[in-house]
C-alpha positions as CSV (number, residue, x, y, z in Angstrom):
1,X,-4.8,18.1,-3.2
2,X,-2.3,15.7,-3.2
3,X,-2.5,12.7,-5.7
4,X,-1.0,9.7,-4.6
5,X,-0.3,6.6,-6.7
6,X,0.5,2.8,-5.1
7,X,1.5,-0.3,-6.6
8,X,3.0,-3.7,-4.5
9,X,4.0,-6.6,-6.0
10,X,5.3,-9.9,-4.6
11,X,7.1,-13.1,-6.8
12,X,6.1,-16.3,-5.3
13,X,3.4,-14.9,-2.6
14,X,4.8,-15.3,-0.7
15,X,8.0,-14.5,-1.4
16,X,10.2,-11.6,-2.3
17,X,8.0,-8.2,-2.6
18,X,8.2,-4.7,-2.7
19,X,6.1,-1.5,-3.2
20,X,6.2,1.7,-5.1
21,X,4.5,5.3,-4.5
22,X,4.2,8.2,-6.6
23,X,3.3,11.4,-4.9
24,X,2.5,14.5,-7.0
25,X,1.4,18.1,-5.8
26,X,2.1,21.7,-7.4
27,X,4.3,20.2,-10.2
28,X,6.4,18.2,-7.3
29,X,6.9,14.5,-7.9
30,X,8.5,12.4,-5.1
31,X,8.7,8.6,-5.6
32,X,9.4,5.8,-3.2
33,X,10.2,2.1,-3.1
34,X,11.1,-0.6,-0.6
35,X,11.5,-4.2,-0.5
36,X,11.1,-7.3,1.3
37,X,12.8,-10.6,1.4
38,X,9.9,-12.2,2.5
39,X,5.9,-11.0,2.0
40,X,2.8,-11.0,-0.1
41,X,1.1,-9.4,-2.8
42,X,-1.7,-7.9,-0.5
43,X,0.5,-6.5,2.0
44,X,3.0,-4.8,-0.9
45,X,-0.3,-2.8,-1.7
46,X,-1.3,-1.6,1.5
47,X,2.2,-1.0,2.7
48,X,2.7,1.2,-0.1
49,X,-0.4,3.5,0.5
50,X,0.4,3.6,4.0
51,X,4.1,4.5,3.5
52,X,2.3,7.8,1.2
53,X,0.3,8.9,3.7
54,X,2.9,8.6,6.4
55,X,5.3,10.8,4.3
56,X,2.6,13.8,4.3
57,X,3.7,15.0,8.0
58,X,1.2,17.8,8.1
59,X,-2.4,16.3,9.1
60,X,-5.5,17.5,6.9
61,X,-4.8,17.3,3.4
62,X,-6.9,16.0,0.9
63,X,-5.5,13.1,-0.7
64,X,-6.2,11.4,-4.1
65,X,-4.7,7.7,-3.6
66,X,-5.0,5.6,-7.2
67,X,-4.1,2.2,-6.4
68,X,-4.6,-1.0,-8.9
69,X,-5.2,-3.4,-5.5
70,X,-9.3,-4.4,-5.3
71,X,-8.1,-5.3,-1.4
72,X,-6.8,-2.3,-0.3
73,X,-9.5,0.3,-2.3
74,X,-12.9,-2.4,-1.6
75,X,-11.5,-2.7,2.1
76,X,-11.7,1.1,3.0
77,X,-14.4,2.3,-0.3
78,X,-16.8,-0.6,1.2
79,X,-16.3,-0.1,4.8
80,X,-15.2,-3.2,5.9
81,X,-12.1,-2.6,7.4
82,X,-14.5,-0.4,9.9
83,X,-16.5,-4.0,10.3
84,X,-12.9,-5.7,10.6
85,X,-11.7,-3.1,13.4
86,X,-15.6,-3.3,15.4
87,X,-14.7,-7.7,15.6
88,X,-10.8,-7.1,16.6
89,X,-9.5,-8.4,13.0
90,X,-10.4,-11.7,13.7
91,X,-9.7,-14.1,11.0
92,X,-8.2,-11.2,9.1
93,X,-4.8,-10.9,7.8
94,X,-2.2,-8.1,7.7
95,X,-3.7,-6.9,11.2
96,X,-0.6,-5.3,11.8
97,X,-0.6,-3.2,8.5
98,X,-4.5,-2.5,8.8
99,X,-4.2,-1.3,12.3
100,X,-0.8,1.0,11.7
101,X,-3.1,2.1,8.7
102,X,-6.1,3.6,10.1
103,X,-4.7,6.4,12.0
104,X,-3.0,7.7,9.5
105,X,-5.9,7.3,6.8
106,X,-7.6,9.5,9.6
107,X,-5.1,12.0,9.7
108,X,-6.2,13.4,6.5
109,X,-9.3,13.8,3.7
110,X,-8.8,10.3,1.7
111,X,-10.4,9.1,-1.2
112,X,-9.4,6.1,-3.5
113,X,-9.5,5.1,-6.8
114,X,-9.2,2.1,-8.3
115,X,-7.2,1.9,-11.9
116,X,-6.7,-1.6,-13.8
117,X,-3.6,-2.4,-13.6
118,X,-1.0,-3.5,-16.4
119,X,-3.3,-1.2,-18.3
120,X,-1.1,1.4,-19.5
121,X,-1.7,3.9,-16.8
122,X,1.8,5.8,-16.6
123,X,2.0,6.8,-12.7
124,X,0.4,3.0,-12.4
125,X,3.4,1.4,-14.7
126,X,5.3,3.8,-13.0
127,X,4.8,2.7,-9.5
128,X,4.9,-1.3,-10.3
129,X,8.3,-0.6,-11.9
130,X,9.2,0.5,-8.8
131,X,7.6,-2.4,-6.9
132,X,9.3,-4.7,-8.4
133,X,13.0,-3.2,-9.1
134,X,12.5,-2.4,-5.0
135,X,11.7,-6.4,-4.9
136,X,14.9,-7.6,-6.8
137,X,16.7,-5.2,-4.9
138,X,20.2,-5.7,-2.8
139,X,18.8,-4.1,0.0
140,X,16.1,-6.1,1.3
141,X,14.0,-5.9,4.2
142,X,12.2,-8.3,6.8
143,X,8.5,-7.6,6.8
144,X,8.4,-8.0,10.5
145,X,4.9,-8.8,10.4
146,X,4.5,-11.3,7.8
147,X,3.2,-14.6,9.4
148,X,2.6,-17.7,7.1
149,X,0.0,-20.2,7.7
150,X,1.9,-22.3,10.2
151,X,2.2,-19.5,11.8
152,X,-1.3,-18.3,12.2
């Protein structure tokens, strides 16, 4: 089993963000972070479990994801994102993110975990240390699919 652990974080949301991942099997340990000049809380989180399970390239594992974000682990625990996909996404943000997301949750055995976060969790601290160095970062990204209000 793999055990994967997410964190996102965004200052301003919107505004500068970035995301972390921590991905453990066998005693391996491979972390990741990106950032993003401009983007939101909610997408950090998501991006970041989707950027773990896209890095597993072989299909059927079971994965572990722990992830502090209520959004990301009620959407897929509670089964609305299958609701969400049945109506189109409509009135739903992040469409772009949820829709890249479910074939690659598919792709493999999934289950999530939620965790408090800022609660002293190590690979939780761990991963929103990376989130937010990734977010003050030099080398920042456009979330190409960020849309703000006006633009919805």
């Amino acid at each position: 089993m793999i055990i994967m652990y997410t964190d996102g974080a965004a200052k301003g949301n919107p505004g500068p963000g970035g995301f972390g991942v921590v991905l453990k099997y066998k005693g391996n340990r491979k972390e990741i972070s990106q950032g993003y000049r401009l983007t939101t809380n909610n997408r950090m989180e998501l991006l970041a479990v989707i950027t773990g399970l896209e890095t597993i390239k072989q299909p059927g594992w079971k994965v572990r994801v722990y992830s502090d974000s209520k959004y990301v682990v009620d959407a897929v625990t509670k089964g609305w994102i299958w609701k969400w996909q049945k109506n189109g996404f409509k009135k739903k943000k992040n469409v772009d993110l949820w829709q890249r997301f479910i074939p690659v949750y598919k792709k493999h055995d999934v289950e999530f975990k939620w965790v408090k976060g800022h609660a002293g969790h190590p690979e939780n601290e761990r991963c929103d240390q990376l989130a937010v160095k990734a977010a003050e970062g030099n080398d920042l990204l456009e979330d190409q699919g960020f849309k703000t209000e006006t633009d919805l």
